[in-house]
C-alpha positions as CSV (number, residue, x, y, z in Angstrom):
1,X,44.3,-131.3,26.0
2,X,41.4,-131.0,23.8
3,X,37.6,-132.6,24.3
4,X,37.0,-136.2,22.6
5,X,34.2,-137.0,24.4
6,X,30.6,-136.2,23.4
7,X,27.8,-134.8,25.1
8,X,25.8,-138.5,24.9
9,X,29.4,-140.2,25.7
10,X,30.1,-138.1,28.4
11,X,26.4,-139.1,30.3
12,X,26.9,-142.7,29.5
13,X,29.9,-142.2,30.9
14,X,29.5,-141.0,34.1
15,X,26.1,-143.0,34.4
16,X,28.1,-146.0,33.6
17,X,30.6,-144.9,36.3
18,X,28.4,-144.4,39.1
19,X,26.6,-147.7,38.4
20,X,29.4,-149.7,38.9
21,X,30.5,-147.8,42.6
22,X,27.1,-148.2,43.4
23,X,27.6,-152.1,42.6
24,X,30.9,-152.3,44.7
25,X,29.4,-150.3,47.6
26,X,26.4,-151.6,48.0
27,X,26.7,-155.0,45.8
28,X,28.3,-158.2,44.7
29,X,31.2,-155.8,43.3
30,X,33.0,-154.9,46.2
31,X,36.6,-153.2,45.8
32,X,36.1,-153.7,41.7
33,X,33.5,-150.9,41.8
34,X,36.4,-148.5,42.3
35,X,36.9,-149.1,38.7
36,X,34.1,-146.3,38.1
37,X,35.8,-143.8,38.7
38,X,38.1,-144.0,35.3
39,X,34.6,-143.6,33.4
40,X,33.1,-140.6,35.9
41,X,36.5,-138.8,35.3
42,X,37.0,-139.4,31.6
43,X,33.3,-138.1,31.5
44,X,33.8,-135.2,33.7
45,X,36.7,-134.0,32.0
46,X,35.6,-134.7,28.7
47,X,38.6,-136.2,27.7
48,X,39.5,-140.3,26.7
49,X,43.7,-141.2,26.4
50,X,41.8,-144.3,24.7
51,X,40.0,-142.4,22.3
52,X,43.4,-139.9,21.8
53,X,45.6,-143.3,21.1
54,X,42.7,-144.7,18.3
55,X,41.7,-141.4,16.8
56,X,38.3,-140.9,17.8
57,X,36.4,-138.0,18.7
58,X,32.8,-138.2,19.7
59,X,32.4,-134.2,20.0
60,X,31.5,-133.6,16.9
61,X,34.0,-131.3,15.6
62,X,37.2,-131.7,13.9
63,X,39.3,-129.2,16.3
64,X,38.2,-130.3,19.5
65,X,37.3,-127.3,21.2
């Protein structure tokens, strides 16, 4: 499984992420908030399917790594 996600993506990412549990724990969100955690983990392993299925690699190089 190589890295497609870049070192800005992977902060908006998980940023992003725990915005939105915050929101469902502590606001209108409720139970949707769980839908965070697909952004914290795509962030913290540094890996999109998304981005595998449309050819897009935010890393900046060809391979990978």
């Amino acid at each position: 499984m190589a890295t497609n996600v870049g070192s800005l993506d992977r902060l908006l990412r998980i940023a992003a992420g725990a915005i939105l549990l915050l929101l469902g724990a502590f606001g209108p969100l409720g139970w949707w908030g769980l839908i965070g955690l697909a952004p914290i983990a795509t962030g913290l392993l540094r890996w999109c399917p998304a981005y595998t299925l449309i050819g897009v690699n935010t890393c900046g190089t060809a391979s990978g790594t």
